[in-house]
N, CA, C and O of each residue as an XYZ file, in Angstrom:
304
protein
N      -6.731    -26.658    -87.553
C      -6.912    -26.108    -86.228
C      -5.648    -26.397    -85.427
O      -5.313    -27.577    -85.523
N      -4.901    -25.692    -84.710
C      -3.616    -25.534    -84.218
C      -3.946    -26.621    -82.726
O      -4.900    -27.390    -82.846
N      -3.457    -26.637    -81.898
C      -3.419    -27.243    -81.010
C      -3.889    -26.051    -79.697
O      -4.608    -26.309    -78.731
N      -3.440    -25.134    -79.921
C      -3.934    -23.975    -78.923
C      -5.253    -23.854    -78.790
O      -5.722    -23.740    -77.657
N      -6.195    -23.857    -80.071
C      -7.337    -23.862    -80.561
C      -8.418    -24.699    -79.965
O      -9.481    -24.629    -79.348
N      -7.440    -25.649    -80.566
C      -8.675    -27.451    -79.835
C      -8.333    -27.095    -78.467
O      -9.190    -26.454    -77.859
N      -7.500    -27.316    -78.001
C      -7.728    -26.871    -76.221
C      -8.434    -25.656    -75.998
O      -9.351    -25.854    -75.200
N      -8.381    -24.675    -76.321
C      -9.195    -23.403    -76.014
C     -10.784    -23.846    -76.449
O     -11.771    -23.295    -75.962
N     -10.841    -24.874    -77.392
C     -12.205    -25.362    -77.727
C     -12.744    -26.472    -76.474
O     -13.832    -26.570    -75.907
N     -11.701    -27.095    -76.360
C     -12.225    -28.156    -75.256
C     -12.713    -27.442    -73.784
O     -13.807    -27.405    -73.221
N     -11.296    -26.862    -73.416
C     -12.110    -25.798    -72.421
C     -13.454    -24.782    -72.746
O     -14.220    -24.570    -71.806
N     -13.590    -24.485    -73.373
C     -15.072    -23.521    -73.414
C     -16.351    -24.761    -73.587
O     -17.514    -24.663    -73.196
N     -15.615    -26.084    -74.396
C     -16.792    -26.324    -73.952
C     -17.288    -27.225    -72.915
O     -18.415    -27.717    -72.862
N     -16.221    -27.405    -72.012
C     -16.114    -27.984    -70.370
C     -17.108    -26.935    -69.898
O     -18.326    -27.041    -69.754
N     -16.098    -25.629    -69.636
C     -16.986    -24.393    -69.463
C     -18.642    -24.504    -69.408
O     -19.360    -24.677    -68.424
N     -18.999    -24.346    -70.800
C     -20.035    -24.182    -71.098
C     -21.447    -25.819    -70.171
O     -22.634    -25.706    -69.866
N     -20.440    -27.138    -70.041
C     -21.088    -27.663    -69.708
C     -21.183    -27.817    -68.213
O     -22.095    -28.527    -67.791
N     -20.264    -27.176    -67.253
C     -20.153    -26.808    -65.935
C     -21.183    -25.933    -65.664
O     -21.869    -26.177    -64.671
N     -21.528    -24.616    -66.579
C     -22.516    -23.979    -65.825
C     -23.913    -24.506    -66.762
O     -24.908    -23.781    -66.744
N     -23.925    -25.325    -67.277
C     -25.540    -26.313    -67.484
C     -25.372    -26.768    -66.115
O     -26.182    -26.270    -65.333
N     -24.483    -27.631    -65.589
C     -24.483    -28.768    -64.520
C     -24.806    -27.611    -63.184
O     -25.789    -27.945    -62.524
N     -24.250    -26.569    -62.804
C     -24.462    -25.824    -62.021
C     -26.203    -25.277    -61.953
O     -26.854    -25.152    -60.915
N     -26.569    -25.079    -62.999
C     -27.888    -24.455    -63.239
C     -28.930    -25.628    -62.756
O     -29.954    -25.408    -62.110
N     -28.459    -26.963    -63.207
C     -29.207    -28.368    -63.080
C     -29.247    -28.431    -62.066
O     -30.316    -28.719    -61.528
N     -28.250    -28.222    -61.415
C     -27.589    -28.569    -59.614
C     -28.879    -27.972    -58.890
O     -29.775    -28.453    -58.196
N     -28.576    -26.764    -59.346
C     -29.407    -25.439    -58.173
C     -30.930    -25.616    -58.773
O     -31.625    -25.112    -57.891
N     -31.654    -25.994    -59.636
C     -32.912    -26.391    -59.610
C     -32.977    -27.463    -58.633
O     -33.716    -27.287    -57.665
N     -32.401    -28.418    -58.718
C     -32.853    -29.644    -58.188
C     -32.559    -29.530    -56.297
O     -32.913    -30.335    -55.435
N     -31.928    -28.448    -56.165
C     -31.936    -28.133    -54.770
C     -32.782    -27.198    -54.229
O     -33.181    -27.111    -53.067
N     -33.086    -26.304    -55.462
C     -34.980    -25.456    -54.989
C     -35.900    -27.032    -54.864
O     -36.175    -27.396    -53.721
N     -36.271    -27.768    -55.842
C     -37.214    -28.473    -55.280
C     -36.601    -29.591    -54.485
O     -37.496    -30.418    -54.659
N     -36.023    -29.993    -53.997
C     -35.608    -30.197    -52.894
C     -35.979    -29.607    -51.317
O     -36.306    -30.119    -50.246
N     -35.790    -28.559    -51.707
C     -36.434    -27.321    -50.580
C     -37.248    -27.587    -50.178
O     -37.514    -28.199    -49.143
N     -38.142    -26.922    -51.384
C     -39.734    -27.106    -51.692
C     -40.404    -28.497    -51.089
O     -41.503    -28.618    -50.549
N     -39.454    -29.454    -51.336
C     -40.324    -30.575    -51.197
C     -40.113    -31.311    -49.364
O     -40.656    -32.133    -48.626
N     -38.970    -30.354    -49.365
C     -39.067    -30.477    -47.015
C     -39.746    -29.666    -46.501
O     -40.282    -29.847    -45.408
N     -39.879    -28.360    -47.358
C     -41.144    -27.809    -46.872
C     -42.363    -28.001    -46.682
O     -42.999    -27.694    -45.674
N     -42.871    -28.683    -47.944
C     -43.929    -29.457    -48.352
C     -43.943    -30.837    -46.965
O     -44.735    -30.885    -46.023
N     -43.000    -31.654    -47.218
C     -43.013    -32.608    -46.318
C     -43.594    -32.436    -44.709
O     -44.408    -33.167    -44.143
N     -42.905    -31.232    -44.170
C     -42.739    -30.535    -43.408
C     -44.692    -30.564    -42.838
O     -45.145    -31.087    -41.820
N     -45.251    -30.008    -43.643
C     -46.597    -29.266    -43.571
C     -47.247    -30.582    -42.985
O     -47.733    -30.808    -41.877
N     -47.040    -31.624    -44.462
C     -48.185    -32.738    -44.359
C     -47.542    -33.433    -43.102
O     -48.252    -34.331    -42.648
N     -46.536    -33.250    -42.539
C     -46.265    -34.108    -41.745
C     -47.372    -33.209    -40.258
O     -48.209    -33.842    -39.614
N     -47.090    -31.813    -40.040
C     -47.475    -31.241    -38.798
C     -48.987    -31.515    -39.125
O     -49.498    -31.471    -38.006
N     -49.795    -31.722    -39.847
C     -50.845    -31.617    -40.331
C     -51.226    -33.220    -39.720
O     -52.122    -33.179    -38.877
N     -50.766    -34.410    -39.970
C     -51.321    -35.499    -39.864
C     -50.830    -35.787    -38.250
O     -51.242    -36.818    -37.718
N     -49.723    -34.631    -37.290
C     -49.872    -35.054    -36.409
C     -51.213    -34.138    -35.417
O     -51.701    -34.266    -34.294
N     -51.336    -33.550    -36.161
C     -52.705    -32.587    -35.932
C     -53.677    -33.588    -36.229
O     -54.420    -33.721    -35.257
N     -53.899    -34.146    -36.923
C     -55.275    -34.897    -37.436
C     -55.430    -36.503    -36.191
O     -56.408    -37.135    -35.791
N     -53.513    -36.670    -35.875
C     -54.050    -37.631    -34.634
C     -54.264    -37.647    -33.488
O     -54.707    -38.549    -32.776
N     -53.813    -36.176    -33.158
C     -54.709    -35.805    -31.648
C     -55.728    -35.438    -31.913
O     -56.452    -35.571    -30.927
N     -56.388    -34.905    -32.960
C     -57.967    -34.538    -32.549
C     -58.859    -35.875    -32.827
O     -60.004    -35.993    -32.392
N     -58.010    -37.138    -33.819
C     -58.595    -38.506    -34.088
C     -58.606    -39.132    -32.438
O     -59.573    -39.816    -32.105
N     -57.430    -38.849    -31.382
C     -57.339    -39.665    -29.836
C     -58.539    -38.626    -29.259
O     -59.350    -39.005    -28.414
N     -58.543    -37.335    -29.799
C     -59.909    -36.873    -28.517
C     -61.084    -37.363    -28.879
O     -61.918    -37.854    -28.118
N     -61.184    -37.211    -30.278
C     -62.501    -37.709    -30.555
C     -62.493    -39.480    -30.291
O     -63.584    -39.986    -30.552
N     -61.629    -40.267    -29.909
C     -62.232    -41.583    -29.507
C     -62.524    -41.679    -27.998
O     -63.408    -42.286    -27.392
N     -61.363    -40.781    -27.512
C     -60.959    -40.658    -25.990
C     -62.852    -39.897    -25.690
O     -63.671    -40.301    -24.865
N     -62.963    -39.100    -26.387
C     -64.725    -38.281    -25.812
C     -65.737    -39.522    -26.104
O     -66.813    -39.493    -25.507
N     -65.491    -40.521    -26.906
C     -66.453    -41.441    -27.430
C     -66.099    -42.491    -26.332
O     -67.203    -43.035    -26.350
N     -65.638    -42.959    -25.705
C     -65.104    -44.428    -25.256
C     -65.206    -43.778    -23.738
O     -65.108    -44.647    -22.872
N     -65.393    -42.351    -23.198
C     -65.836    -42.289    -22.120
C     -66.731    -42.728    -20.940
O     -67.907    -42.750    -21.304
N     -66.621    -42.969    -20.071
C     -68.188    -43.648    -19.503
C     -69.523    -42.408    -19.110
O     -70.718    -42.549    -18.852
N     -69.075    -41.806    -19.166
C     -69.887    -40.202    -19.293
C     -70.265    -39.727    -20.851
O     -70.791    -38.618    -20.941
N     -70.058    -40.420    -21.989
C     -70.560    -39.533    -23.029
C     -71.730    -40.063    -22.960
O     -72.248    -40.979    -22.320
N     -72.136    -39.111    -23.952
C     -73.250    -38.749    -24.307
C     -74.265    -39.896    -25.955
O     -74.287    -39.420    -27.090
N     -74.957    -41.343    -25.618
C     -74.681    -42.036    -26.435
C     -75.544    -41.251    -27.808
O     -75.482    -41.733    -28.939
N     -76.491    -39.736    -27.433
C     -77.218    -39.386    -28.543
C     -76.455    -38.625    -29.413
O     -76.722    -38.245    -30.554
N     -75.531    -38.461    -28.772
C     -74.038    -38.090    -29.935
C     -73.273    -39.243    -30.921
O     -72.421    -38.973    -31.767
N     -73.668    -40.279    -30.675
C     -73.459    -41.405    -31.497
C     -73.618    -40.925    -32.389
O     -74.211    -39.846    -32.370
N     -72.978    -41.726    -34.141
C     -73.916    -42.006    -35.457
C     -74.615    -42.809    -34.962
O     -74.420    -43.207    -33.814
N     -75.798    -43.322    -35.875
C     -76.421    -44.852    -35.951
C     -75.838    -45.462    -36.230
O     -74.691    -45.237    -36.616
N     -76.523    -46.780    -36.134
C     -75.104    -48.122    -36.349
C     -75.808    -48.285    -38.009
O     -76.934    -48.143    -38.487
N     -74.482    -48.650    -38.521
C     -74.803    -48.534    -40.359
C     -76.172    -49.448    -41.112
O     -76.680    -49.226    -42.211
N     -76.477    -50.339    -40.279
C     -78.349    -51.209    -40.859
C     -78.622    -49.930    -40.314
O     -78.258    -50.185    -39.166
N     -79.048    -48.551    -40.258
C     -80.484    -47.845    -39.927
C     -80.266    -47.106    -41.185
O     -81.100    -46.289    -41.574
């Protein structure tokens, strides 16, 4: 094998392993995405779940509620 050869070999297969690494790259930056999107959700979601958790204590801890809206206390 000449010397032109092995270099024309070494480059193709640099080549060849640049666009694996490129292909690897760009998956791992879709789920990446995916996963701030994702983040994204559960996050608006649990700040949703703690204002309606402050109304529902804020309606309970009132001096006006209503105590037949209670549960029972857990012995019944």
């Amino acid at each position: 094998m000449s010397e032109e050869e092995r270099l024309q070999s070494r480059i193709d297969n640099l080549e060849s392993q640049l666009a694996f690494q490129e292909d690897v790259i760009d998956a791992l930056n879709q789920r990446v995405t995916d996963h701030n999107r994702e983040l994204a959700e559960v996050a608006r979601r649990m700040k949703y779940l703690g204002e309606r958790l402050r109304q529902v204590q804020d309606s309970q801890s009132s001096p006006d509620a209503d105590p037949s809206v209670e549960p029972p206390p857990p012995h019944y």
